[in-house]
N, C-alpha and C positions, 0 to 999 in steps of 0.2 A: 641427208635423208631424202631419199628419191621414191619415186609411186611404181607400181608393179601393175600388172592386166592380174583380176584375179584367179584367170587358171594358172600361171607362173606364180603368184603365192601360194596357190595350192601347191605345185609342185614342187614345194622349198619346204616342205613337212619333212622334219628330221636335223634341221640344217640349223644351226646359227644363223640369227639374224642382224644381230650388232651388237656393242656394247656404248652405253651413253659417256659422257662426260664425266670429269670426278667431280661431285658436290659436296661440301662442307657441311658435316652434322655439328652446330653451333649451340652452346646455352641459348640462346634466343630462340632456335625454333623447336628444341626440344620444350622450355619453359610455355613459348605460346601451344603448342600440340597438348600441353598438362593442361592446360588451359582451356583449350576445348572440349577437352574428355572427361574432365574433373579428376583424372589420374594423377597425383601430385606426389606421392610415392617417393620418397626423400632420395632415393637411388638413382632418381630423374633431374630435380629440381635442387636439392640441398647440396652444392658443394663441399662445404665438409664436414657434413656428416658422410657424404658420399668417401671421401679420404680414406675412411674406416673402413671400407668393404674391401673384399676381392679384389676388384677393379681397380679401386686406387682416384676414383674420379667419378664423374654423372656417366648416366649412358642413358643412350634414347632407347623411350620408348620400344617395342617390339612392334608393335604396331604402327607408331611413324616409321619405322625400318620399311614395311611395305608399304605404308601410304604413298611411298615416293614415288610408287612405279610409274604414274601418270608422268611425275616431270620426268623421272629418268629414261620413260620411254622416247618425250617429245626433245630431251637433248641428245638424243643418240641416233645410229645413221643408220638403221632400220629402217626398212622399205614398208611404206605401207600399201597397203591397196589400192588403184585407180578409181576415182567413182564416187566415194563414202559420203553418205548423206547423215549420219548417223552413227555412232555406237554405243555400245553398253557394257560396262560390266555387267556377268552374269553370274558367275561365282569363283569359287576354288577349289580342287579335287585336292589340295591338300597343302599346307603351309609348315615349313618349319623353322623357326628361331635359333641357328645355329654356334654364334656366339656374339657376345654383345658388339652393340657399337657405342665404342666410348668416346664423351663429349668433344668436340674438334677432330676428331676422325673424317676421312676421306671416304667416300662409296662411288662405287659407281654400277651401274646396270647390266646383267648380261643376260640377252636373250634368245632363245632358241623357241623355233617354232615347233611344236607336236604332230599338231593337226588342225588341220583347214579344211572343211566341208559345207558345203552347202545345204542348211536346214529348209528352206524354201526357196522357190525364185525371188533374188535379189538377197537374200538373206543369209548370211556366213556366220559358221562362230568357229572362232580360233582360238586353240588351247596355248600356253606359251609356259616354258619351263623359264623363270622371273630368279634371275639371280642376284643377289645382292652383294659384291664385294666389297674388302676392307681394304685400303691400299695400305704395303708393309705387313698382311696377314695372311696365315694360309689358310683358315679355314673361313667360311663367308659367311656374312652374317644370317644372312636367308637364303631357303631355296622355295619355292611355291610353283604350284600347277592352277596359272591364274583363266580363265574363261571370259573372252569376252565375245560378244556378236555384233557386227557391223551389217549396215543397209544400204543397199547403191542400187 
């Protein structure tokens, strides 16, 4: 993961930007993630009761699925900006759940840049198409159009 001038990230709008490491989706931080949400939802948390379902086992969360983007962004070799004093998430134009991720499953990150502009001097917000893969799966678990804006 190396830094970029930010007119050369701007002109990487369209492009893949990297993809992170695989990380192991574990009963442990699926169980602490119920934990913090109060989401406890037996399809999470109860192995076998979870047996019983579709699935055949727990599966995280839909929403720890994208909470990860933060680590999956910082273990993947995506270039960030030169400069950054700061950033934020700002929202999302859209999220979707596209098939589960079952408990000890592999993911990893894949990103692509949208759009990179400049909303004031010093101030960028970058659109990123945020993918979530399953390794051994063909369809991903998430796709999202996530916003965030950096200050340099």
């Amino acid at each position: 993961m190396g830094t970029v001038k930010i007119n050369e990230m701007m002109n990487m709008a369209g492009q893949e930007l990297g993809t992170s490491e695989w990380v192991t989706v574990d009963q442990e931080m699926i169980d602490k993630f119920a934990d913090a949400t109060g989401d406890h939802q037996f399809i999470h948390v109860n192995p076998e009761a979870a047996k019983m379902t579709p699935f055949g086992t727990t599966i995280a969360h839909g929403f720890l699925t994208l909470s990860l983007m933060p680590m999956l962004m910082q273990k993947s070799d995506m270039p960030r900006p030169e400069g950054i004093k700061m950033g934020v998430n700002y929202g999302g134009n859209k999220v979707r759940f596209l098939a589960p991720v079952k408990c000890d499953s592999r993911v990893r990150g894949r990103f692509k840049l949208l759009e990179m502009i400049e909303k004031r001097p010093g101030q960028y917000q970058q659109t990123i198409e945020f993918t979530v893969e399953i390794e051994g799966e063909d369809k991903p678990a998430l796709v999202a159009e996530w916003i965030s804006q950096f200050f340099i």
